[in-house]
TIRO-2110 file (N, C-alpha, C; in Angstrom, 1 decimal):
// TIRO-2110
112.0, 116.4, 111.9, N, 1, A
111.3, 115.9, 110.7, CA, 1, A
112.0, 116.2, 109.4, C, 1, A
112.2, 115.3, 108.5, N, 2, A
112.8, 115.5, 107.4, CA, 2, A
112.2, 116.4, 106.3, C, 2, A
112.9, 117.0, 105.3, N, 3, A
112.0, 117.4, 104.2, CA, 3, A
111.6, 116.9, 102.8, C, 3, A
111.1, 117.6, 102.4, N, 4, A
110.7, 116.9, 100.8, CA, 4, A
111.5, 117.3, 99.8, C, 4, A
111.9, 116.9, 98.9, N, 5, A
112.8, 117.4, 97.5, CA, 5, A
112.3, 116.9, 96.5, C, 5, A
112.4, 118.0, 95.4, N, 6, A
111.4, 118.0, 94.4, CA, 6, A
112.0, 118.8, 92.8, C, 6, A
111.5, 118.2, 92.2, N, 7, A
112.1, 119.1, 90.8, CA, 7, A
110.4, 118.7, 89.6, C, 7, A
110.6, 120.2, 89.2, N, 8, A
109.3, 120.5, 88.4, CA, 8, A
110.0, 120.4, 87.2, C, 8, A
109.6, 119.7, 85.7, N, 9, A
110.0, 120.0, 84.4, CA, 9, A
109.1, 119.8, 83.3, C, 9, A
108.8, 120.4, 82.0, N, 10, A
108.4, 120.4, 81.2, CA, 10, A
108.3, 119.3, 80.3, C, 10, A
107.9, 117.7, 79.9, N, 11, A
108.3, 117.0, 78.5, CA, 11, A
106.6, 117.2, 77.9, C, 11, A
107.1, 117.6, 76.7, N, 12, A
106.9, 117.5, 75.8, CA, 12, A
105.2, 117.4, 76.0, C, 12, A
105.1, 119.0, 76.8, N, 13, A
103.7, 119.5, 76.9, CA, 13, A
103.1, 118.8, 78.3, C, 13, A
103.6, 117.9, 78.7, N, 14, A
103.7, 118.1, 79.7, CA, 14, A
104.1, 118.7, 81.3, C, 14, A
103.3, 118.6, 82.2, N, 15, A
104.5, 119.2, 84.3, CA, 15, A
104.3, 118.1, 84.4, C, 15, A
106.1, 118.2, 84.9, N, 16, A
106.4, 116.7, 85.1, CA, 16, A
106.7, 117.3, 86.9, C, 16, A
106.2, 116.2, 88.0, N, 17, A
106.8, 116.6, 89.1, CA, 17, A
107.2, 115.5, 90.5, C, 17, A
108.4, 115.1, 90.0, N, 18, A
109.2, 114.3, 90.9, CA, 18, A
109.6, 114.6, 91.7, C, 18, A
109.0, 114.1, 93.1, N, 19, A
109.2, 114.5, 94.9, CA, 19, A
109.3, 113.4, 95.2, C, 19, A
110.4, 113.6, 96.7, N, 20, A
110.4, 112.4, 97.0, CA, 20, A
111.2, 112.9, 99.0, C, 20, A
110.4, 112.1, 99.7, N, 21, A
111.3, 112.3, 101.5, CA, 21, A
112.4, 112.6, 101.2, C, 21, A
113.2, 113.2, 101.7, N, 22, A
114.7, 113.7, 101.5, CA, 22, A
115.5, 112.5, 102.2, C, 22, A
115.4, 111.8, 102.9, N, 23, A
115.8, 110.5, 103.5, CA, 23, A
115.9, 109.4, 102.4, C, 23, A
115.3, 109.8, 101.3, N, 24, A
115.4, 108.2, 100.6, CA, 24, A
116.1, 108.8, 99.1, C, 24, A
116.5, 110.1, 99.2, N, 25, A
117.1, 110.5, 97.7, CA, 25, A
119.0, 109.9, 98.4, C, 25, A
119.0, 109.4, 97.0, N, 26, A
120.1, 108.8, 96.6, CA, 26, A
120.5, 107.4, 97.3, C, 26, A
119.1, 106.2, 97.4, N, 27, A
119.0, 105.1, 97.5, CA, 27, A
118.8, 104.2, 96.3, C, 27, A
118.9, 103.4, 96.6, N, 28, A
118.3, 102.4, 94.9, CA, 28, A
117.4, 101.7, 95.9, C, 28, A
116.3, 101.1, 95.9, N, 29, A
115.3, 100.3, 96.7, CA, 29, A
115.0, 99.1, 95.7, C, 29, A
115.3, 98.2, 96.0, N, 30, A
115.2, 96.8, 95.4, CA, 30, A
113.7, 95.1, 96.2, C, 30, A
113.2, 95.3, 95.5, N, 31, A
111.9, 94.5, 96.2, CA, 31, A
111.5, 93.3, 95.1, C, 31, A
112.2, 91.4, 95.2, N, 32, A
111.6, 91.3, 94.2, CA, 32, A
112.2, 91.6, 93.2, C, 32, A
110.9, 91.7, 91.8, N, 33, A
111.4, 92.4, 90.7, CA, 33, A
111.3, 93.5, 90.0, C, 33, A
111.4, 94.2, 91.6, N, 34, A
111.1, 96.1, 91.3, CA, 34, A
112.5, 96.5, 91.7, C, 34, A
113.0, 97.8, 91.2, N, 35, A
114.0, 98.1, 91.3, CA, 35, A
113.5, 99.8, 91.2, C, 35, A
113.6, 100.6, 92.1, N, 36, A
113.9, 102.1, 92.0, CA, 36, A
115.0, 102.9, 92.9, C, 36, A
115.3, 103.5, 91.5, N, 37, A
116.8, 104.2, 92.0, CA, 37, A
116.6, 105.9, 92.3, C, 37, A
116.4, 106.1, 93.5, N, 38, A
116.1, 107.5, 94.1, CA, 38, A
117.1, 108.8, 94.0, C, 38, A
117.3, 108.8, 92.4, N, 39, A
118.2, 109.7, 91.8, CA, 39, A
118.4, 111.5, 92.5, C, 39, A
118.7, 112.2, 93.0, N, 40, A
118.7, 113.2, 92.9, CA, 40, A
118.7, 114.0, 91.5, C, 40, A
119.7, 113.7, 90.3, N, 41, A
119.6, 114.5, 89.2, CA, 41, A
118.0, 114.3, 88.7, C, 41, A
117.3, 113.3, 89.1, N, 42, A
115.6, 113.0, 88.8, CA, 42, A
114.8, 114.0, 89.8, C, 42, A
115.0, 113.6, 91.0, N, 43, A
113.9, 114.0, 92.0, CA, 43, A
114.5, 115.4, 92.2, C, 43, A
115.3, 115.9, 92.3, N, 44, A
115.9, 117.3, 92.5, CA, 44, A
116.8, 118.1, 93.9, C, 44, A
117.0, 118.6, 94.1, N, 45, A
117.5, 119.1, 95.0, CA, 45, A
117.0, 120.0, 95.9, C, 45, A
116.0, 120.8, 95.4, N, 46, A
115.0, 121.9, 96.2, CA, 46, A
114.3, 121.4, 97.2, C, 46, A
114.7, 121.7, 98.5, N, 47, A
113.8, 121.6, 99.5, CA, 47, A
112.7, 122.1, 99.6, C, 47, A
111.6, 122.2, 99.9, N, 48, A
110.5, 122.7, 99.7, CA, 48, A
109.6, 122.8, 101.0, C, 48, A
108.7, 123.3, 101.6, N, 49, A
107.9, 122.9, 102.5, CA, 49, A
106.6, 121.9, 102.0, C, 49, A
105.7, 121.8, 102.2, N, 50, A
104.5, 120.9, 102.4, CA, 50, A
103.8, 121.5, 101.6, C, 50, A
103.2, 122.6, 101.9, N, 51, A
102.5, 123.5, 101.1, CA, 51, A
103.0, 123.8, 99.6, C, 51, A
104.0, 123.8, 99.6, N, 52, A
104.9, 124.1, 98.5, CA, 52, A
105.0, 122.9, 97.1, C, 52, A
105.0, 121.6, 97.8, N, 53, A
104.4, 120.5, 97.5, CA, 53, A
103.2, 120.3, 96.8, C, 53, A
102.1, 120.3, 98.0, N, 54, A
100.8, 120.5, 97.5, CA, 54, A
100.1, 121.0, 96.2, C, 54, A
101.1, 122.5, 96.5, N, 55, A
100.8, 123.6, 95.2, CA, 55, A
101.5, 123.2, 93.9, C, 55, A
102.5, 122.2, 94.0, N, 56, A
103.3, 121.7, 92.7, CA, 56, A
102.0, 120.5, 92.0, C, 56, A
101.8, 120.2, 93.3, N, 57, A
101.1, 118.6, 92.5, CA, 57, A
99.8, 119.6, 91.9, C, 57, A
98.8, 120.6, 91.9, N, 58, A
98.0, 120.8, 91.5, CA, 58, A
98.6, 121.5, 90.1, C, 58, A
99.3, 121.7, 89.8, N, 59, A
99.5, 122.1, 88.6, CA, 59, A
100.3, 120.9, 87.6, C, 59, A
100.8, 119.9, 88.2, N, 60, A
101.5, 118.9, 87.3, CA, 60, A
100.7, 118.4, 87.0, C, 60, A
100.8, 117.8, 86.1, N, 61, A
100.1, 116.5, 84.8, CA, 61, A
100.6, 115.0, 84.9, C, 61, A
101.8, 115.1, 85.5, N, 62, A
102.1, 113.6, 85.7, CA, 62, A
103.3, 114.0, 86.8, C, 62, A
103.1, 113.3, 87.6, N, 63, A
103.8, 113.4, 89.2, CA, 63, A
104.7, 111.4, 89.6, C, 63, A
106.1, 111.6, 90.0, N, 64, A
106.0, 110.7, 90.4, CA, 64, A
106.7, 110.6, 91.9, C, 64, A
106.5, 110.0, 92.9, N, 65, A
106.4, 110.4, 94.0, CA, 65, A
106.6, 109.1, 95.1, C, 65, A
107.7, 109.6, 96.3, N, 66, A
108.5, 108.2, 96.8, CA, 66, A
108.5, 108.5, 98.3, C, 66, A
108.1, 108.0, 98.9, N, 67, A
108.3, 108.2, 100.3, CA, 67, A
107.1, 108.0, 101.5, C, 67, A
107.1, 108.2, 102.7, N, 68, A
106.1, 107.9, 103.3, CA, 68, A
105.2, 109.4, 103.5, C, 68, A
105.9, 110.5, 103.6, N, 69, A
105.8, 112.2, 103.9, CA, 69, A
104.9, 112.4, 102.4, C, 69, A
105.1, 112.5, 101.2, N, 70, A
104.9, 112.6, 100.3, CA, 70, A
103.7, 112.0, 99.7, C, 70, A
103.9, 110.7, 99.9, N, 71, A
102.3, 110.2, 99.5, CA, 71, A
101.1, 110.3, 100.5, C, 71, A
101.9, 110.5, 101.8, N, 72, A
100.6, 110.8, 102.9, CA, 72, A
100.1, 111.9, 102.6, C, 72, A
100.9, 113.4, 102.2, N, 73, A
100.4, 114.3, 101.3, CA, 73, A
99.5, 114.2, 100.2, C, 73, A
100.4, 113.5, 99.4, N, 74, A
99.3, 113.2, 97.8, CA, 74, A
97.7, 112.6, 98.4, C, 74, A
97.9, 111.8, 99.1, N, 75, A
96.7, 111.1, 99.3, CA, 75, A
95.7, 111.7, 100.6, C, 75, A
95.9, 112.4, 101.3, N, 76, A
95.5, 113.6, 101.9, CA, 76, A
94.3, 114.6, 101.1, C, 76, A
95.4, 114.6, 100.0, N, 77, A
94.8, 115.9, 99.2, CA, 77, A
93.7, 115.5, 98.0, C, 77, A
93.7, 114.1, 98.1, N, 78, A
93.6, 113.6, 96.6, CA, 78, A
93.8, 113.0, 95.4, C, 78, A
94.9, 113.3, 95.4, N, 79, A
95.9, 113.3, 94.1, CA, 79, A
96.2, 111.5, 93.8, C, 79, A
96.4, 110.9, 95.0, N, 80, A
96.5, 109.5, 94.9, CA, 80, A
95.6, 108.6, 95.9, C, 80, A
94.9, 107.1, 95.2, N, 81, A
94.4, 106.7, 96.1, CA, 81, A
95.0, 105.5, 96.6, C, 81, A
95.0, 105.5, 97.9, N, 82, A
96.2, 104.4, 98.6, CA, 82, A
96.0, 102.9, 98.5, C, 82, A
95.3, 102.5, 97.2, N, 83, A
94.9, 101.4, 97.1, CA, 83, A
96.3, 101.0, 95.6, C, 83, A
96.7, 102.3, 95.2, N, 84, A
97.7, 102.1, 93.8, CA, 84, A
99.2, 102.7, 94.7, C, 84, A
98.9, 102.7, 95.7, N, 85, A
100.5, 103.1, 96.1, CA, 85, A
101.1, 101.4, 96.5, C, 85, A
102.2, 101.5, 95.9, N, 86, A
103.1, 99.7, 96.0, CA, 86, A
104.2, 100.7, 97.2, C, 86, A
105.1, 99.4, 97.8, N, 87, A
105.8, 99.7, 98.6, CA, 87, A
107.3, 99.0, 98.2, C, 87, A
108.5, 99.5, 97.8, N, 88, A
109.7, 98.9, 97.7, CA, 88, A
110.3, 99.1, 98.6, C, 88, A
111.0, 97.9, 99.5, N, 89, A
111.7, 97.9, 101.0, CA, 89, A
111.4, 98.7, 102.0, C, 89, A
110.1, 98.8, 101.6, N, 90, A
108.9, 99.4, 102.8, CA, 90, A
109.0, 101.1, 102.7, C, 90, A
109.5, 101.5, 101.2, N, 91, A
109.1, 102.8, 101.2, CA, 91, A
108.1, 103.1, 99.9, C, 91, A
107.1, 103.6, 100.3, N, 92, A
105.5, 104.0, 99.5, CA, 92, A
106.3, 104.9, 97.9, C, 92, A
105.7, 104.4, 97.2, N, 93, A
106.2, 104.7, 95.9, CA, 93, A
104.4, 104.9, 95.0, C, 93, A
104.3, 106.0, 94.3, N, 94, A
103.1, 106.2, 93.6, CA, 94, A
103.1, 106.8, 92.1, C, 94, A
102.6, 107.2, 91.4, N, 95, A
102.6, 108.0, 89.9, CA, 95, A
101.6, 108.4, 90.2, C, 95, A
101.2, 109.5, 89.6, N, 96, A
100.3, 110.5, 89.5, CA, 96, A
100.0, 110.8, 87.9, C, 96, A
98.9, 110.5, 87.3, N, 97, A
98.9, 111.2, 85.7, CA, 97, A
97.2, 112.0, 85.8, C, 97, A
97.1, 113.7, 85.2, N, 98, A
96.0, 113.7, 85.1, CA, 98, A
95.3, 113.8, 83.7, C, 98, A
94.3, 113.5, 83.6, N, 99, A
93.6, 113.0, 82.3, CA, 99, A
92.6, 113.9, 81.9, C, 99, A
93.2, 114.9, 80.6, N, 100, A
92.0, 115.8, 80.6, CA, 100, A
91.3, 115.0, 79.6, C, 100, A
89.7, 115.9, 79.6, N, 101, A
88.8, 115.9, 79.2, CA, 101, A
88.6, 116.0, 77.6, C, 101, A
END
């Protein structure tokens, strides 16, 4: 089973937290007129477990998130509903923003 890779950062008052299957970092995925480039210098290099994941997404404010491992997480837990997840060259691509009050 592959893992997840992930990088947590700060903009401008915001957690930013870009994860993504470790299988699809350092792809460009082209569908159409979508184009996403599965950067490592973006999504990160930390391997992480599942749980480790989980516990990122409950503290970020805006998450974005690429893979089939990863949104089945997100949307497991909540975080995303599978009706907003699009798919580029059949890999599940989502955003996450939370909206305070």
């Amino acid at each position: 089973m592959t893992g997840i890779v992930m990088n947590v950062s700060s903009i401008r008052g915001e957690v930013m937290l870009a994860a993504a299957d470790e299988e699809v970092v350092g792809k460009t995925l082209r569908e159409k007129n979508l184009h996403l480039t599965v950067d490592r210098r973006f999504y990160g290099e930390a391997r992480v477990s599942d749980e480790t994941f989980v516990s990122s997404l409950r503290i970020c404010t805006i998450a974005n998130l690429v893979g089939k491992r990863v949104i089945e997480l997100a949307i497991r837990e909540g975080f995303v509903d599978p009706d907003n997840v699009i798919t580029i060259q059949g890999v599940p691509h989502a955003q996450y923003a939370r909206l305070s009050a």
